[in-house]
C-alpha positions as CSV (number, residue, x, y, z in Angstrom):
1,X,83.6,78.5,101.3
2,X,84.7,82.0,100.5
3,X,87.8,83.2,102.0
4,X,88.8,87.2,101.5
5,X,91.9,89.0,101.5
6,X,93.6,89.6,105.1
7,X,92.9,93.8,105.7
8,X,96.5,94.4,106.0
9,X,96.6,93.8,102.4
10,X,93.1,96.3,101.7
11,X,95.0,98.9,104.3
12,X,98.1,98.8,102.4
13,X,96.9,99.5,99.2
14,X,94.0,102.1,100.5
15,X,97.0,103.9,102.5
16,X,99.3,104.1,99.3
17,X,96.3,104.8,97.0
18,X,95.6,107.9,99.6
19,X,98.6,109.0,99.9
20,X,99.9,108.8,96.3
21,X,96.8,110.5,95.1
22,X,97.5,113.6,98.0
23,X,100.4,113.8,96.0
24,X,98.8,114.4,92.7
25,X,96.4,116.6,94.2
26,X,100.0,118.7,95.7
27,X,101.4,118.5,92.6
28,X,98.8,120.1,90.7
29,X,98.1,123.0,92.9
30,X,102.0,123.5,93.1
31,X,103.9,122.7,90.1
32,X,101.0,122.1,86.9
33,X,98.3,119.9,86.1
34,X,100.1,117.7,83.9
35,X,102.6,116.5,86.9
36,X,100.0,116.2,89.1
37,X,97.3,114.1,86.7
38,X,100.7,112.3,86.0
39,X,100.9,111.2,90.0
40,X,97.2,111.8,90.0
41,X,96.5,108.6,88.1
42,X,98.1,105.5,89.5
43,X,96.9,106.7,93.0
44,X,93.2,106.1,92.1
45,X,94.3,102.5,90.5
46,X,96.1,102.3,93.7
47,X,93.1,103.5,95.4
48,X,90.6,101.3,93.7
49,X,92.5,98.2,94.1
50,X,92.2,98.9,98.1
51,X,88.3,98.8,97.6
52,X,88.1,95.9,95.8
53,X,89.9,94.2,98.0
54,X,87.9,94.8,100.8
55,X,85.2,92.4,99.0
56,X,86.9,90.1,96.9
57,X,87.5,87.1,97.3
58,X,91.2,85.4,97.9
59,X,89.9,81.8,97.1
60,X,87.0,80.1,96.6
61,X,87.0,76.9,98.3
62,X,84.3,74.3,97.2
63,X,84.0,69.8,97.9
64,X,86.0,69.4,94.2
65,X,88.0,72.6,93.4
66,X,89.5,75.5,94.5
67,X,89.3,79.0,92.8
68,X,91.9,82.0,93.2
69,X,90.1,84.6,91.2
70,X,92.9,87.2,91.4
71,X,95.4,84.8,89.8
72,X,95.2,83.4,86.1
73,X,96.4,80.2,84.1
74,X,96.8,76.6,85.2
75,X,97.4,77.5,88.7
76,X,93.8,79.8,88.9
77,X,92.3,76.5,89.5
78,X,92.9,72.9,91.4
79,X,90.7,69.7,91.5
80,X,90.2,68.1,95.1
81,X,89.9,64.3,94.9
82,X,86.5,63.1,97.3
83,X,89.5,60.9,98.8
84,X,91.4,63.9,99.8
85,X,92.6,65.7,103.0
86,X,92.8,68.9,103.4
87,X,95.0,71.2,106.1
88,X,94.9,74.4,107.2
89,X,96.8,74.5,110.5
90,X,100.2,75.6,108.6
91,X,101.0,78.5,107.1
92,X,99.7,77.0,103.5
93,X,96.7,75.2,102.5
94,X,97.7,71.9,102.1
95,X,96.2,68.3,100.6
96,X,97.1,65.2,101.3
97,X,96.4,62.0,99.3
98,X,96.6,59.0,100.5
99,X,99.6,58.3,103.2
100,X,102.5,60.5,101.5
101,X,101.5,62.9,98.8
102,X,101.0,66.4,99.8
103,X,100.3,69.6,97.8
104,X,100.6,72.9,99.1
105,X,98.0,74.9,97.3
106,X,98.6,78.0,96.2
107,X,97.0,79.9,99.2
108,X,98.7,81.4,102.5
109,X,97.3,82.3,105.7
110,X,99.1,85.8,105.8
111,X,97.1,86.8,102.7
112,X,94.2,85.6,104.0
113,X,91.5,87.1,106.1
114,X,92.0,85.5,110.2
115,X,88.5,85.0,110.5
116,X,88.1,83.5,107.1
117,X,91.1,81.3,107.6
118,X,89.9,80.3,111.3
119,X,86.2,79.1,110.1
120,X,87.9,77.0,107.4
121,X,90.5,75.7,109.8
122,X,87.6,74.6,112.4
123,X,85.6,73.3,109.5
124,X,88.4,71.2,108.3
125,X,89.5,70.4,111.6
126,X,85.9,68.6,112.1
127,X,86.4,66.8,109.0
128,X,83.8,68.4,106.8
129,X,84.0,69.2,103.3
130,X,83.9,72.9,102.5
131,X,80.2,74.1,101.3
132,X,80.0,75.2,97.9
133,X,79.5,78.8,98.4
């Protein structure tokens, strides 16, 4: 199961990309080109990231792992156990094995899509396994 980033997150960065590149564009008609290609710059990175966001994924959610493709090392991936139980009514992701082990994963609901995060909570909720895809 594919869960995407919440669109506060997308707005944010589209809004600051926007506005940081109307900047540039100021600056360049106003002061010189150099200033403004200077402002110019991080605004379309700003920009682009707010695109991207809009389609990528925040996790990746499959029966044995679970993928954060922004995020990189050790942490990028976890293993589920078949034995394990996994929560979504908190604020976190959690799983639980056996009676008193719990993990939080490294995903929150406030990053995450609400529609995304609600299909995966009722999908949970009916004790199925996340699809692979």
């Amino acid at each position: 199961m594919t869960v995407r980033f919440a669109w506060w997150l997308c707005g944010m960065f589209l809004a600051l990309g926007i506005g940081v590149c109307g900047t540039g564009v100021w600056l360049w008609g106003t002061v010189d080109g150099e200033a403004g290609s200077a402002v110019l710059v991080p605004g379309l990175v700003l920009l682009l990231f707010g695109i991207f966001y809009v389609r990528m994924p925040y996790f990746i959610l499959t029966p044995t792992e679970l993928r954060v493709p922004i995020m990189r090392g050790e942490r990028a991936r976890t293993g589920i156990r078949p034995q394990a139980r996994l929560d979504a009514s908190g604020t976190r992701l959690t799983m639980t094995v056996g009676r008193r082990t719990t993990t939080s994963l490294p995903v929150y609901r406030a990053m995450a899509r609400g529609k995304d995060w609600d299909g995966l909570r009722a999908q949970l909720d009916q004790g199925n396994r996340p699809d692979a895809a």
